[in-house]
N, C-alpha and C positions, 0 to 999 in steps of 0.2 A: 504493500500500500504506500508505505515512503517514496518508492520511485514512482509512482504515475504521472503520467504526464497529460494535463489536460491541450490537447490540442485545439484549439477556437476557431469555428467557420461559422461564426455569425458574415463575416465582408464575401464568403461564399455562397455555401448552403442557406443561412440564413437570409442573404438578401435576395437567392431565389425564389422566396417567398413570393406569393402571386401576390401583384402590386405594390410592390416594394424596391423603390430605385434610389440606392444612396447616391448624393452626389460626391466630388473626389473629396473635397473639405469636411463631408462627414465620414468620411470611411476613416480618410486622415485621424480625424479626431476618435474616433474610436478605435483604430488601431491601438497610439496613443496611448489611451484611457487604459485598454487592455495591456500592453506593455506595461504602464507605470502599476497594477494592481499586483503585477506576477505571472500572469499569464504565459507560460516558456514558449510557446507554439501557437502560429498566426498561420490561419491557412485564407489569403490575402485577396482572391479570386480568382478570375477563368482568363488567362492572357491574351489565349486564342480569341475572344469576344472584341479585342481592340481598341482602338479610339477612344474614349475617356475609360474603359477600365485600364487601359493599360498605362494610363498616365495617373491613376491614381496606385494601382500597383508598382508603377516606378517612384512616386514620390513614397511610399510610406517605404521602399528600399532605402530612400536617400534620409528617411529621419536618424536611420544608426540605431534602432528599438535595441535592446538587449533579447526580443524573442525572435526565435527562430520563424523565417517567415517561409511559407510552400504556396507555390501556384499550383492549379486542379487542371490536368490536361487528360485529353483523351489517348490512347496508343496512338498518337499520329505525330508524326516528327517535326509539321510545321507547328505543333501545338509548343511542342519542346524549345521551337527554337525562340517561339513569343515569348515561353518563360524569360527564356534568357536575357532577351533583347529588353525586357525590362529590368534586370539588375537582379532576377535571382536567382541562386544557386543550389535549390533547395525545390523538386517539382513532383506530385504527385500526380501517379499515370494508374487510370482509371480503367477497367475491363469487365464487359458483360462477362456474367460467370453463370446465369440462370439459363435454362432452356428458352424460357420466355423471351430473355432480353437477345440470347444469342440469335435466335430465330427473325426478331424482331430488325435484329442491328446489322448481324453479317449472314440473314438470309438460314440461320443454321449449321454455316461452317466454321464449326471453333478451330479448327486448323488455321484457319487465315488470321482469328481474333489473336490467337496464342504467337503468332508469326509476326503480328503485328507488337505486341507487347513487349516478344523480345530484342524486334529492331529496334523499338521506343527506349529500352534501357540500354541497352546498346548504344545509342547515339548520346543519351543522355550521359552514360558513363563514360562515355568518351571527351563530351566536353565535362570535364569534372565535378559534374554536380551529384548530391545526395539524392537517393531516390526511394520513394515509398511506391507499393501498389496496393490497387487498391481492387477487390472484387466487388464489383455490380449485383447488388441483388444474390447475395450470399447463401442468405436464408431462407431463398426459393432453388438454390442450386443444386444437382445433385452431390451429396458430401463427397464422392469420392473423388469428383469431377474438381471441386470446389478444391480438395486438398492436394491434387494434381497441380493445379493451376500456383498456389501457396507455395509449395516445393519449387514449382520451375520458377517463381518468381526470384526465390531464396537463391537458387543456383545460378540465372542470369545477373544477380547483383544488387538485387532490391534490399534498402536495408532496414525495411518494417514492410509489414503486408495487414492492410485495412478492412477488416470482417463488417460486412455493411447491410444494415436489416433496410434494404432501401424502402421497401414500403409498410414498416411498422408489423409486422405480421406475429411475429416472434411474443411468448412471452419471458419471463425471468427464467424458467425450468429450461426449456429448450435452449434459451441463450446461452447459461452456463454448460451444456452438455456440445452444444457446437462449440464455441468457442475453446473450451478446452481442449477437444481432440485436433484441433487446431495446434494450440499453442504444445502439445506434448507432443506434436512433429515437428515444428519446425526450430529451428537455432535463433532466427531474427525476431523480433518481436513484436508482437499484433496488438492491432490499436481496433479498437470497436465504435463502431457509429451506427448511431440507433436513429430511428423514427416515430413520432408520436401515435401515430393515425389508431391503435387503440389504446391511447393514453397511460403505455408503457416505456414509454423514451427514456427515462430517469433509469426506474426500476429494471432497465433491458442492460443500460450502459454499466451500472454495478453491477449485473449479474455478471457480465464479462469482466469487470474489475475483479470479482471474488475468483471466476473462474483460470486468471492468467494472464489478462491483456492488459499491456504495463502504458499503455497510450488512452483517451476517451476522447471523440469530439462533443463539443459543448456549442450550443449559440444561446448568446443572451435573452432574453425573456422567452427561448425555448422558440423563438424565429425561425421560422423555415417552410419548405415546399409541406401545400395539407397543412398537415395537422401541426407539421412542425417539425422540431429536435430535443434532445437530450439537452435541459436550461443547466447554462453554465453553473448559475446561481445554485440550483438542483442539487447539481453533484457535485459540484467544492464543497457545502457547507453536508450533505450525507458524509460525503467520506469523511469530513473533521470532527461533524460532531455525534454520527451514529461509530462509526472507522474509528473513530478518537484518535485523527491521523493529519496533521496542519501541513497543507500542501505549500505554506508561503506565504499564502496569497491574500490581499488585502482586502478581507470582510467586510469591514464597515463601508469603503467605498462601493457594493455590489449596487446599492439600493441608487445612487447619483449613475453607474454604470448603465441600468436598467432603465433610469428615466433619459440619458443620455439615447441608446438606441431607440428607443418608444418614441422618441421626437423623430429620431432620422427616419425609422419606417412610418408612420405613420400610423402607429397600431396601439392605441392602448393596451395598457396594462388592465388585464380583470381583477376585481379587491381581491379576488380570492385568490388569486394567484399566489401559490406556495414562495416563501422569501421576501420576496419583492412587490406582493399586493398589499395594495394599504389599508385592506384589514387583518392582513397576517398580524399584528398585534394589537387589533382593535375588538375592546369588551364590550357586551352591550348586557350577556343576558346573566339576570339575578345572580344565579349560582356564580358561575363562572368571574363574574367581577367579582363577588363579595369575597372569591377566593384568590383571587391575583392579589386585591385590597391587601389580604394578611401574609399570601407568598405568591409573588408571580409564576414560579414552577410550578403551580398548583394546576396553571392551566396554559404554560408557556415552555416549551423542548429548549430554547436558550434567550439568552438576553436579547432586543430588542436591536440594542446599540451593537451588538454584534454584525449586524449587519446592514447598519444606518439608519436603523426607525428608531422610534419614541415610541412609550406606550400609547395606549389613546383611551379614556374610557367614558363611551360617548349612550347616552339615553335614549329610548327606544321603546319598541314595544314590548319588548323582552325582558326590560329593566325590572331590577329590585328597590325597594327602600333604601339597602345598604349602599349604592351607587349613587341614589339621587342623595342622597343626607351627605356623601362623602363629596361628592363636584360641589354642593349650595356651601359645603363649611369649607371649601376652598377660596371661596368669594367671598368669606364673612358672613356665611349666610344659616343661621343656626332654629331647624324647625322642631314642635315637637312632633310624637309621634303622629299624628292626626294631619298635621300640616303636613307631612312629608307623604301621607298617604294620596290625600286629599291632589298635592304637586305631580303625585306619581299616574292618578287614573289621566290628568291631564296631559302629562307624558304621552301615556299610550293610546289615549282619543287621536290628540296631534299628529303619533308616530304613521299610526292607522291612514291619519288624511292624508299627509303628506307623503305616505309609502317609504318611508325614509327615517333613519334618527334624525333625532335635532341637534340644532348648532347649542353651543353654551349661552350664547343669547336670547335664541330660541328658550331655554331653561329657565333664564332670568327671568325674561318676559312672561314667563308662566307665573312663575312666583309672584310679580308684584301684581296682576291680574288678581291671583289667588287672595293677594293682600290689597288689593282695593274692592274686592268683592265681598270681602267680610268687614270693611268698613264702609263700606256704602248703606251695610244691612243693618 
């Protein structure tokens, strides 16, 4: 667990997300972002694509980042040489490995795809660069076919080979049994990339963690084609604080990280969103606040500020006494039990209209309501 290495394709996979176009100043700055947190591995985009991608993958070559950056090419030697031509040295080479994809991409002749792969490292390792491959649709392929493909990669020069659940299929059980008889054949070492599409992207990528693969890719708020990817946020903070394993990497900054990329695509962020939604530390209902009130573990897996939030404990329909008493005597505001009841049905009439908790103003406003209503009488 100490050596893993999270590898980041939010400026890839993630920006393939349907309707989602960074422009080069934000990739820029998210690069960046991601460098300055710890993040050891940037997989930066598609070269081959051109004209302002490749000027924003040439420019984030020229920041000097401390992570290691990889461009995503297909087996085809012009793709190799775009990597280049923008300044990197570092290029992952992509291959249908499924019946589907093969059928789909070279007609059904893996002879030619497998021909092609090895010219691609071939040339790549010819002009000195570092090289990962990567199988297509892994986890639709056949295993033996799959671990053929692994082996020849291993033996042509590749020096990681990328287990890829390209369309989310996979759950945690299967993951760890593939990925394993994987990693107890081969000498180099496998890196896993998951897909959300049945909302096991997280849960896929530690399965391969536990099982052997010393690499994970990550994108930020779990960004990507469908349903998505394995959220960076996700699985740094599982392996540190389920793992009990500190990859580096700067926590507190995930939550500014998070809102950073949510600007560039254009996507909100859901509250519920695990880490980084903003109710991941927000109480509303009776039990559960009255018991954060006396230990926040009571209903919180780690501290807040862990990963750049604040508590929050906000009134509602769900609210108790012990919440509203504890926000009004934070304002100076001391009821007895009757007024605090009396403040509390009006909480949740409000909560009810409005489908929403209330602002602490909201709250205020109740209370002197409440207290010009029994002066009026």
């Amino acid at each position: 667990m100490n050596q893993i290495i999270i590898n980041d394709t939010t400026l890839r996979d993630g920006e393939q997300a349907a309707g989602v176009a960074f422009t080069l100043q934000e990739k820029v700055a998210i690069a960046k972002f991601l460098d300055a947190i710890g993040i050891p591995e940037l997989e930066v985009g598609i070269p081959a694509m051109g004209d302002e991608e490749t000027r924003a993958i040439a420019a984030i070559c020229n920041l000097g980042l401390q992570a290691k950056l990889l461009g995503w090419n297909r087996a085809v030697i012009s793709d190799i040489k775009a990597s280049i031509a923008c300044g990197l040295n570092r290029v992952h080479i992509a291959i249908p490995v499924s019946g589907i994809q093969i059928a789909t991409k070279f007609h059904g002749q893996w002879r030619v795809s497998l021909q092609k792969l090895k010219d691609s490292i071939n040339f790549a390792l010819d002009q000195g660069l570092w090289v990962a491959v990567g199988g297509e649709d892994s986890s639709r392929a056949d295993e033996n076919f799959l671990l053929d493909v692994a082996l020849y990669a291993q033996e042509w020069g590749a020096s990681r080979f990328r287990f890829c659940d390209t369309v989310g299929v996979l759950d945690p059980f299967t993951t760890y049994t593939k990925v394993q008889r994987l990693v107890s054949a081969l000498t180099i070492p496998l890196e896993i990339h998951t897909h959300n599409d049945f909302g096991m992207a997280t849960a896929n990528a530690l399965a391969g963690i536990k099982a052997g693969a010393s690499s994970v890719n990550t994108t930020v708020n779990g960004l990507g084609e469908r349903a998505g990817n394995a959220a960076l946020e996700e699985v740094v903070m599982a392996i540190k604080r389920i793992y009990n394993v500190d990859l580096g990497i700067d926590t507190p900054s995930l939550l500014e990280l998070s809102q950073l990329v949510a600007a560039a695509s254009g996507a909100d962020v859901p509250p519920w969103k695990a880490i980084v939604g903003e109710n991941t530390f927000a109480h509303e209902s009776g039990i559960h606040a009255h018991g954060v009130l006396q230990n926040p573990i009571t209903y919180e897996p780690f501290a807040p500020e862990e990963v750049g939030w604040e508590r929050r404990l906000v009134v509602g329909k769900h609210s108790g006494r012990h919440l509203v008493a504890n926000l009004l005597e934070q304002h100076g505001i001391f009821l007895n039990s009757q007024e605090t009841q009396s403040v509390l049905d009006a909480v949740r009439h409000q909560s009810v209209q409005k489908k929403r908790s209330l602002t602490t103003e909201e709250l205020l406003n109740l209370v002197r309501e409440q207290r010009y209503s029994h002066a009026t009488r």
